[in-house]
N, C-alpha and C positions, 0 to 999 in steps of 0.2 A: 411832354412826350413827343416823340419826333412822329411823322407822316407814316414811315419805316416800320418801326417799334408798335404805330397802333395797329395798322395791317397787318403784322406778324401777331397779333394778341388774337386779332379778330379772328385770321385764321386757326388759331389752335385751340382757339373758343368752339366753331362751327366743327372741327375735328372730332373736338370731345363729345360735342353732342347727337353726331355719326356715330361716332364708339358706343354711347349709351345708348340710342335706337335699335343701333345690331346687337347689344346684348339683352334685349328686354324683346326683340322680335320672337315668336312662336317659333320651337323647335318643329317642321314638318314631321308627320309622322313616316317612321317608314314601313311602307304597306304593300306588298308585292301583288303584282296582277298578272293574270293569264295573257299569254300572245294573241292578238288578232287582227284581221286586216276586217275591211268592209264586206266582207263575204259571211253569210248567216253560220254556211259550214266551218269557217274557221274559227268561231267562241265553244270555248270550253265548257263542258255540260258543268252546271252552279255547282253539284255534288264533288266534282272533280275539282273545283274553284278551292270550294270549302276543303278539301282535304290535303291541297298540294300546296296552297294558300293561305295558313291560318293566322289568324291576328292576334296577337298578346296583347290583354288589358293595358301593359304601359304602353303600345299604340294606339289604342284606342281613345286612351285618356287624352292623346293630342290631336286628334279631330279638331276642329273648328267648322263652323259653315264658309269661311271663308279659302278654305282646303276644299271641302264640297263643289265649293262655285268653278274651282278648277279641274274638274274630272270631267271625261266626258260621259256621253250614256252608258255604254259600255260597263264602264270602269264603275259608276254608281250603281249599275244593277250587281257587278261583282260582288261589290261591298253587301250592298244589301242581302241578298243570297247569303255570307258568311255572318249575318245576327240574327237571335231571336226578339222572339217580341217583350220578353223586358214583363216590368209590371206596367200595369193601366194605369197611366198620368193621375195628378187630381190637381186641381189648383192651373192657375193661369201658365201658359208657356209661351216665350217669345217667338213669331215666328217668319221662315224669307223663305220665297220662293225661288227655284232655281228650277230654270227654264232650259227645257233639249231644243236644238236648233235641229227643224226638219231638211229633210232633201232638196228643198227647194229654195233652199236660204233662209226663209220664214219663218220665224217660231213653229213648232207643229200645233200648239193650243192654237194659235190665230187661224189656223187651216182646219181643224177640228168644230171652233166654234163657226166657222163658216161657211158648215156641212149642214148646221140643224136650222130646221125653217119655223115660220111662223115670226111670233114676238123676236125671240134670242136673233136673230137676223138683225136687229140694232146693235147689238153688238160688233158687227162687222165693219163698223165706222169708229173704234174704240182702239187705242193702243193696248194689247192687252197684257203687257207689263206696266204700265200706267194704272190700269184700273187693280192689277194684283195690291201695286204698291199704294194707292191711292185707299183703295178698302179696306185691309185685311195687315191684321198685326201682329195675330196669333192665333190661340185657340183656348178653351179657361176647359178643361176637364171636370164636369160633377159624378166620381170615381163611383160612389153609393147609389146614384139614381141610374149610371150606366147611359150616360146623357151629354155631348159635346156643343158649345156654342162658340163661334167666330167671335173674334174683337174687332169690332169698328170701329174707327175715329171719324172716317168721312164719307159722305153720303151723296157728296154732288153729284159725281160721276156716271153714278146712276139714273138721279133725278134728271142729271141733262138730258138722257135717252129716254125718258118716260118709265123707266121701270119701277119708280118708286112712286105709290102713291098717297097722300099725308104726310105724317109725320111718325114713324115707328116708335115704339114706346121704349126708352131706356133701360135698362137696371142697374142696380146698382154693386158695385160688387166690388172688393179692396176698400171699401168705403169714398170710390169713386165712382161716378153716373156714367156710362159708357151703354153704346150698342152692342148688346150679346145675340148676333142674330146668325140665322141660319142653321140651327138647332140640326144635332142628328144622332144618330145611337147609336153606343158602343157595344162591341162583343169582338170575340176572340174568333179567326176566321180564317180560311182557308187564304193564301197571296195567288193575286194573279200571275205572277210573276214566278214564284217557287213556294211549288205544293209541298215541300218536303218538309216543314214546319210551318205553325199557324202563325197569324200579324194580327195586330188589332185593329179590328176596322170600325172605320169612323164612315155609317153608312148612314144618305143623307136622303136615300128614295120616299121614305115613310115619314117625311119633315113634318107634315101637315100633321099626323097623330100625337106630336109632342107639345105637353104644356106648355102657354107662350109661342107658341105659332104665330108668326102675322104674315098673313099672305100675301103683303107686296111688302119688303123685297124676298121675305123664304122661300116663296115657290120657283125659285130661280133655283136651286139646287138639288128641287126634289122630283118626283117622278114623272112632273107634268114641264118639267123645266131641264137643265142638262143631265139630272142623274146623275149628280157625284157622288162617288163611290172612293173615301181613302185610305189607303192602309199604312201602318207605320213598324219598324222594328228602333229597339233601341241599341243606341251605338256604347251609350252608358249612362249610368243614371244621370237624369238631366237636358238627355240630351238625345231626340228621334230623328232619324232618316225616314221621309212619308212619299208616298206614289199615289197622287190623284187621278182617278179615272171618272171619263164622260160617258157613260152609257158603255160601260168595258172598256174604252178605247183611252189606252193610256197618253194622257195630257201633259202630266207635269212632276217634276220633284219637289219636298219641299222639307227645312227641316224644323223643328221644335225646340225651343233651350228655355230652360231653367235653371237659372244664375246656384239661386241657395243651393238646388238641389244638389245639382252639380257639386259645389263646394264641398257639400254635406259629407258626401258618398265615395269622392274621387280617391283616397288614398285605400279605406278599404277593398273597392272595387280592383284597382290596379294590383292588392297584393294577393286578393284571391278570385279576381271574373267572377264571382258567383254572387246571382241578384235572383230574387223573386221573378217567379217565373206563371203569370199568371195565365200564360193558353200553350197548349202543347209544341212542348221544344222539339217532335222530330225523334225518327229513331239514329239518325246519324248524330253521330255525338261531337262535337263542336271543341274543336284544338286551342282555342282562342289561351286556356290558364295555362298550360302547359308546355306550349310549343313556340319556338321564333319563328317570324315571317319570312320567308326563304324572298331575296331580292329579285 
């Protein structure tokens, strides 16, 4: 075969394999948002969001976290405002953080945690999308005990700063040994954010009261430590949009995915939006099954 001949194969080899990328790429969803500029007066009250706004299950179904990472704050508190809170997870959820960039360039978490004194003050030498991605994987839901624990994999990060001391106790759980820490309880609960329907909150002040408690590293998220405080609605089964807060002061978004669930649920979901609805949806009634999403 000539020099000619293989450079033409090769090219229409690398062609076809562009072709097959762009047809197996995620259809964006399309989801319309209220106009705003940086002016507080100019965001649309969430009520008005939700009614002028609404979202049809077949857009919801094409959410990704990686559509997430692309919104700005704004546009993620929209969204959130137009779901409720879903039923109460059970079972493990994958999870990523997605970090609001404050006024100052800065993360606003890295500006938040280097507001509180004492111990947490080591943390101000910490990258703290480092230590998100470094710690934290997800979160395992015990739906019956009304009971949340963190997935750990790694623990250095902490030990390098002194926060951890020994060696925490694992559990076991999928019939693999993993750190389930940072325990905290669930209930159904007013949002910081839009009181017009309740979120499940995954509240972490009273860590210390829950069975399996171990005070280095738990007390990092409970009342004597930042007070995190998260709430979450669901975008569709399988799949939460959550708002971590530090002593009220909102930190960070974050979302939740489960693969089977997902699977399980998604075609019914898209043909009729109606899911178990375990804390109160709100007297505004939600256009999500009935209505398209005006561009």
């Amino acid at each position: 075969m000539t020099p000619t001949k293989t450079a033409l194969l090769t090219l229409a080899a690398l062609a076809a394999v562009a072709t097959m990328s762009a047809c197996t790429k995620p259809e964006p969803p399309n989801i319309g948002y209220a106009p705003y500029d940086k002016s507080y007066q100019s965001k649309m009250d969430l009520a008005q969001v939700d009614y002028k706004y609404p979202i049809p299950p077949a857009e919801l179904a094409k959410i990704t976290p990686d559509y997430l990472a692309k919104l700005d704050q704004e546009q993620l508190d929209q969204l959130y405002g137009r779901l409720a809170a879903g039923p109460i997870p059970d079972g493990a959820f994958d999870g990523r953080i997605l970090l609001p960039r404050g006024e100052s360039g800065k993360f606003r978490l890295s500006e938040l945690v280097g507001g509180f004194t004492g111990t947490l003050l080591h943390l101000k030498g910490l990258v703290i999308e480092d230590v998100g991605e470094a710690l934290w994987r997800g979160k395992v839901f015990f739906r019956d005990e009304r009971v949340l624990r963190n997935r750990i994999d790694d623990l250095s990060v902490l030990k390098k700063v002194g926060l951890v001391e020994g060696e925490p106790k694992k559990m076991t759980y999928a019939g693999k040994e993993t750190w389930l820490l940072f325990p905290a309880k669930l209930y159904c609960g007013q949002s910081l954010l839009d009181a017009r329907r309740e979120s499940i909150i995954i509240d972490y002040f009273f860590t210390d009261e829950i069975p399996g408690y171990q005070e280095s590293p738990d007390y990092l998220a409970g009342r004597r430590g930042l007070k995190v405080r998260d709430e979450i609605r669901m975008i569709r089964p399988g799949l939460y949009l959550g708002r971590a807060y530090l002593d009220k002061a909102f930190a960070l978004n974050f979302t939740l995915y489960d693969k089977a669930t997902d699977d399980k649920a998604r075609e019914e979901f898209i043909k009729t939006g109606e899911v178990q609805q375990d804390c109160w949806p709100g007297t505004q009634r939600r256009q999500a099954a009935v209505a398209t999403a005006k561009p």
